[in-house]
ROTORMI-140621 format. One record per atom (N, C-alpha, C): atom name; x, z, y. Coordinates in pm, whole numbers. Layout:
// ROTORMI-140621
CA / X / Z / Y
...
END
This chain:
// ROTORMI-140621
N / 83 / 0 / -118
CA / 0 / 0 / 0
C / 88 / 0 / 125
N / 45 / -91 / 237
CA / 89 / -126 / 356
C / 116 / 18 / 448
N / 179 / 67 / 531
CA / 149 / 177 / 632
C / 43 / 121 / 729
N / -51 / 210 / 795
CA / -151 / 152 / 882
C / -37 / 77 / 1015
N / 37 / 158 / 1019
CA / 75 / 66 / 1148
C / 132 / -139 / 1158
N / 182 / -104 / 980
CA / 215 / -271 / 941
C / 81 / -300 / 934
N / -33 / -223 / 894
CA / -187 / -325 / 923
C / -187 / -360 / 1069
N / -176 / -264 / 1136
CA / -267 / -287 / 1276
C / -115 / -391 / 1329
N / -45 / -397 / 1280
CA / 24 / -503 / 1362
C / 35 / -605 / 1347
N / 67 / -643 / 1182
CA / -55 / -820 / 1164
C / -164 / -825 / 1281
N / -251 / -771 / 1248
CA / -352 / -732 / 1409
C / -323 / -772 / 1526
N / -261 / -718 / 1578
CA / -195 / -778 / 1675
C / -132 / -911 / 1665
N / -41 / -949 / 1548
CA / 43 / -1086 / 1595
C / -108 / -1182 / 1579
N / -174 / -1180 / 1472
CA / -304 / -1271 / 1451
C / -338 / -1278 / 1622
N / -356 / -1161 / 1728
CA / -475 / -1218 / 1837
C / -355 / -1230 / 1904
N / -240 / -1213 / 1886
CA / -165 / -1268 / 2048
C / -166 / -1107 / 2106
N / -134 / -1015 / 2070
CA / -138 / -901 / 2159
C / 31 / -851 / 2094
N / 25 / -756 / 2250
CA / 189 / -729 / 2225
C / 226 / -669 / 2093
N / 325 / -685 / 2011
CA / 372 / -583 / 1920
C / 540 / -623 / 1879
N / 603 / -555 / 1966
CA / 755 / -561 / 1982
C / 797 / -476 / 1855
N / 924 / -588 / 1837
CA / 999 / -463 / 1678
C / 1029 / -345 / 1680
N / 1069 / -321 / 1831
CA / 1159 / -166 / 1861
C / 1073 / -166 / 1961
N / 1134 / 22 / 1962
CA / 1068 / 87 / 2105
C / 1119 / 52 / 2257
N / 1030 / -7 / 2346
CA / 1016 / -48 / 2446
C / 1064 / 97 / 2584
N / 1139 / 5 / 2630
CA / 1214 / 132 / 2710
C / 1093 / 194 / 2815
N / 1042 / 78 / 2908
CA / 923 / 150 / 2978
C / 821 / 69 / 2959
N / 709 / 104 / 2926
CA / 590 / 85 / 2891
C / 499 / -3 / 3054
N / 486 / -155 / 2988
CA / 372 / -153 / 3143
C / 273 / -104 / 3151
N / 257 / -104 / 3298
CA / 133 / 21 / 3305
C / -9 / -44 / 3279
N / -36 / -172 / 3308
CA / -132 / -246 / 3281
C / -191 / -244 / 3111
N / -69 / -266 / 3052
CA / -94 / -238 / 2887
C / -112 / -61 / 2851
N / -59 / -13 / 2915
CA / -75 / 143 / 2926
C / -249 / 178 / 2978
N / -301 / 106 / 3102
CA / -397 / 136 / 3112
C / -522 / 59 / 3026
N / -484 / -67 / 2990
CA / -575 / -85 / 2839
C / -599 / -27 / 2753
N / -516 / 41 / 2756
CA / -489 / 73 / 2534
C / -602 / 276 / 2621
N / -534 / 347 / 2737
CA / -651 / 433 / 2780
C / -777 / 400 / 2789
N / -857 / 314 / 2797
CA / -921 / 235 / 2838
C / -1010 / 187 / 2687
N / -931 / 143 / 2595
CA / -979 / 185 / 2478
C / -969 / 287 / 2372
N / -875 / 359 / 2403
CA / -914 / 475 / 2382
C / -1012 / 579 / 2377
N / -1049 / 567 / 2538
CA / -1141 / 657 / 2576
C / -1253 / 612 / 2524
N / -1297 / 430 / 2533
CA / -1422 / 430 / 2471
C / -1432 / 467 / 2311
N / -1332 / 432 / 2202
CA / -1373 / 453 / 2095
C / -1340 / 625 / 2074
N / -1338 / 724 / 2149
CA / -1352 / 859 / 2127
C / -1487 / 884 / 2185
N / -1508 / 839 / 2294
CA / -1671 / 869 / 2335
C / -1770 / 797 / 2273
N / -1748 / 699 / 2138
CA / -1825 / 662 / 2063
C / -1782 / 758 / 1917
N / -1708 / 781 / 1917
CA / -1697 / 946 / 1805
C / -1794 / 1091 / 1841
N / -1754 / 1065 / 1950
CA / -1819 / 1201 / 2003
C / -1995 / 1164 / 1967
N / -2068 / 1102 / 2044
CA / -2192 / 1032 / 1983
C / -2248 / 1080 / 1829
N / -2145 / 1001 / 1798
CA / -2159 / 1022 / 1611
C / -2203 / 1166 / 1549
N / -2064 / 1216 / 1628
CA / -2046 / 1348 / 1580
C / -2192 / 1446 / 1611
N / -2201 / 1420 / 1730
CA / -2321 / 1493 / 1806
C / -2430 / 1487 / 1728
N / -2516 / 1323 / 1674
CA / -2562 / 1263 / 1603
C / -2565 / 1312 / 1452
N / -2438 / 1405 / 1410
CA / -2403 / 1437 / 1269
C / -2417 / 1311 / 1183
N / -2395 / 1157 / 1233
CA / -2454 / 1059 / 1109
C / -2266 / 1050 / 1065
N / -2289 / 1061 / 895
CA / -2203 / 1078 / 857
C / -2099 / 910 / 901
N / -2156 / 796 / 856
CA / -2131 / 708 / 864
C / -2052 / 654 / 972
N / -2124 / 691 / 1079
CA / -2101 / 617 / 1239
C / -1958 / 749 / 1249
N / -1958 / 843 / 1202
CA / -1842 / 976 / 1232
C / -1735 / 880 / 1158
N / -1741 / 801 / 1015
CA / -1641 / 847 / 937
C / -1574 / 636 / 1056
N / -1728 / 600 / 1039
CA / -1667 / 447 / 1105
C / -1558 / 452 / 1234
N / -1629 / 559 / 1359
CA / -1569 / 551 / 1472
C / -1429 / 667 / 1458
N / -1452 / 731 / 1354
CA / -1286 / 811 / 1325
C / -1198 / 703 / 1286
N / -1189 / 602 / 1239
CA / -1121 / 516 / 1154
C / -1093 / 403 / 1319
N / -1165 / 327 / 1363
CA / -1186 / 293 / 1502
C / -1078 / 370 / 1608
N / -1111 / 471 / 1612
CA / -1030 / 570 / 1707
C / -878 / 538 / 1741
N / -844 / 564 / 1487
CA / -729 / 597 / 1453
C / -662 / 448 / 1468
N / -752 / 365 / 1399
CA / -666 / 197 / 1490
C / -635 / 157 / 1624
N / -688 / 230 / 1703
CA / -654 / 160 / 1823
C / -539 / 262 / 1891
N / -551 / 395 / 1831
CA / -423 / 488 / 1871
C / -292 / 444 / 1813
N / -299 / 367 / 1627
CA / -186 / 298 / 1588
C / -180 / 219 / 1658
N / -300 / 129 / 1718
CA / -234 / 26 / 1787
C / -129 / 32 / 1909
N / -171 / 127 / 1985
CA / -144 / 175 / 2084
C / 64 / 227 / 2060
N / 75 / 275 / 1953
CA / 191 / 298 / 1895
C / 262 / 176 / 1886
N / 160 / 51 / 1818
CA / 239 / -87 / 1798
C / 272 / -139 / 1925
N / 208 / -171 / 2022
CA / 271 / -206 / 2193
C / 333 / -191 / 2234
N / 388 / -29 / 2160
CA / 509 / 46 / 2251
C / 647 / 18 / 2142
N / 631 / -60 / 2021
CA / 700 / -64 / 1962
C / 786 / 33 / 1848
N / 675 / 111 / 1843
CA / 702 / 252 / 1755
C / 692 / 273 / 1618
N / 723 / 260 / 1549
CA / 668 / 295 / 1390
C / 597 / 420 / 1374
N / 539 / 405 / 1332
CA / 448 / 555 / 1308
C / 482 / 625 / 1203
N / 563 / 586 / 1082
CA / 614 / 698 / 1002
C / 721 / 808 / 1008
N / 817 / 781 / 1099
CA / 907 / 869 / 1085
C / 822 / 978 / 1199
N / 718 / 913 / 1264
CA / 692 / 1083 / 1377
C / 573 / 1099 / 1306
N / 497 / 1085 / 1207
CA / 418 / 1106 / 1106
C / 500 / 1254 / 1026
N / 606 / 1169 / 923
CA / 638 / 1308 / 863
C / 716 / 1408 / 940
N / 732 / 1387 / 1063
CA / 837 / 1500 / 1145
C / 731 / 1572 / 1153
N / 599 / 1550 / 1181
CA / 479 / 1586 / 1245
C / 428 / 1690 / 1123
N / 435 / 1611 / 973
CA / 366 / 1669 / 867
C / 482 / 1795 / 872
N / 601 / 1754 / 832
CA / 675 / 1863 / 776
C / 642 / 1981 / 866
N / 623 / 1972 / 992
CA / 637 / 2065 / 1118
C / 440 / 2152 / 1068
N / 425 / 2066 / 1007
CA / 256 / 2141 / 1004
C / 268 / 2183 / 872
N / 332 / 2163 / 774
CA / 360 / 2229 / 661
C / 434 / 2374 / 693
N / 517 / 2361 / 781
CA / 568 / 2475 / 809
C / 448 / 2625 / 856
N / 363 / 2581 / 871
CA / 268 / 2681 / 933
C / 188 / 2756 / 832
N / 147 / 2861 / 879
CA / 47 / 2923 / 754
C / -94 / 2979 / 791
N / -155 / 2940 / 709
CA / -339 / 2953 / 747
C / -338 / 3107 / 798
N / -424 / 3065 / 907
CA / -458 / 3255 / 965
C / -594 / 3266 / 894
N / -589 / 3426 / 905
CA / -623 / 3501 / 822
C / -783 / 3501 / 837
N / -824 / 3477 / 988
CA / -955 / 3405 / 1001
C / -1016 / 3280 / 990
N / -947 / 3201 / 955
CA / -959 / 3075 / 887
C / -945 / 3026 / 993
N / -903 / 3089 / 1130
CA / -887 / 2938 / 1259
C / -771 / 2871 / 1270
N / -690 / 2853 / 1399
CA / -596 / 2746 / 1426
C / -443 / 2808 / 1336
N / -401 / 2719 / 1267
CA / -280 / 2746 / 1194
C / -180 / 2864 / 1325
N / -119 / 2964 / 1198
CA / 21 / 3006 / 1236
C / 126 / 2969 / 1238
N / 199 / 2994 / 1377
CA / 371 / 2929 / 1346
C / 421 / 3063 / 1336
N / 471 / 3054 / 1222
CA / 550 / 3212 / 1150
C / 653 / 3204 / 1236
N / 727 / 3296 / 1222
CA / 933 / 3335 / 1382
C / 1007 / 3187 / 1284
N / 970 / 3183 / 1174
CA / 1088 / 3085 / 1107
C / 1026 / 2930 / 1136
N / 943 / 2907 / 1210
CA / 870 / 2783 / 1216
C / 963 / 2669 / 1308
N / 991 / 2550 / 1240
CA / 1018 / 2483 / 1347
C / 943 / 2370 / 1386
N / 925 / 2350 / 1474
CA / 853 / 2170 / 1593
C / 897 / 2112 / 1585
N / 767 / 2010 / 1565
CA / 822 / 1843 / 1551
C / 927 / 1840 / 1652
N / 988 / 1685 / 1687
CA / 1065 / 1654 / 1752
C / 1065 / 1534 / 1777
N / 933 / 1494 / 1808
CA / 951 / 1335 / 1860
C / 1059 / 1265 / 1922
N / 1128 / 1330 / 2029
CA / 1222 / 1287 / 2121
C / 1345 / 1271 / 2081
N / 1351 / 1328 / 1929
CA / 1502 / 1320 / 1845
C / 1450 / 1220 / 1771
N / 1366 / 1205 / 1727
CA / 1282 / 1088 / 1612
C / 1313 / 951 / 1699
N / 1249 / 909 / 1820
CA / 1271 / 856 / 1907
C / 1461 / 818 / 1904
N / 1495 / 913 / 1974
CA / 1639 / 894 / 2015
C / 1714 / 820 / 1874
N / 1687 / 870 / 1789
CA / 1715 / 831 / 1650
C / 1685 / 655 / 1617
N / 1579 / 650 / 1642
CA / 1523 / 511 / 1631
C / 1549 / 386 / 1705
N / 1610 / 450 / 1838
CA / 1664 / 363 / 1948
C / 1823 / 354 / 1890
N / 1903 / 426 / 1821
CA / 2013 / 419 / 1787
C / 2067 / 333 / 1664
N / 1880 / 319 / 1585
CA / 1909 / 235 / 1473
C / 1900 / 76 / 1503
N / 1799 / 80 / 1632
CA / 1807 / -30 / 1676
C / 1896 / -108 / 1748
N / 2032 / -16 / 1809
CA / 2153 / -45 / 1881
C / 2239 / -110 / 1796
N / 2198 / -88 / 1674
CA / 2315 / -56 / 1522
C / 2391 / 49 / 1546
N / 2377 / 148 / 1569
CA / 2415 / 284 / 1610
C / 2326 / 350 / 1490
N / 2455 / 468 / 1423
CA / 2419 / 552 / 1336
C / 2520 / 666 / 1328
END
């Protein structure tokens, strides 16, 4: 199986929309304010759903949401797996509180690190290792 982000980026090359190999040093703001822009609508068509409780339209516009946020990753030229598992491992690290609400970060916990994930990724793309 494909990673969603190699889906949603066929996606992109099929309509002609940006999807650069590497990460893009600064982001235009015009494509920056699209991708907000759809964003916002396919979360305020979640929200609906949700409100609605219809299971369907929840599970359709969650899936909706999550493509256009990968997409949004593909523009900028990002892969989404390596800040995926920095992300998982960093939430593995945590432990269920005791009232069943928002996870604990125990003293030994450590945070993601996008910005090393990042820095990392720009270095593989230099041929830098």
């Amino acid at each position: 199986m494909k990673s969603l982000d190699i889906d949603v980026r066929e996606c992109h090359v099929k309509f002609g929309t940006e999807a650069p190999a590497t990460p893009v040093q600064a982001p235009d703001p015009s494509v920056m304010d699209a991708r907000k822009k759809l964003i916002t609508e396919e979360f305020d068509e979640l929200m609906i759903e949700l409100d609605a409780r219809n299971m369907v339209g929840i599970i359709s516009e969650c899936i909706d949401l999550i493509y256009v946020c990968v997409g949004t990753l593909v523009v900028l030229g990002v892969p989404m797996m390596p800040f995926w598992k920095d992300i998982q491992r960093s939430n593995m690290g945590k432990e269920p509180a005791p009232d069943g609400g928002k996870w604990i970060k125990p003293s030994d916990w450590i945070p993601s690190n996008p910005k090393l994930v990042l820095h990392r990724l720009r270095q593989l793309a230099r041929g830098q290792e």
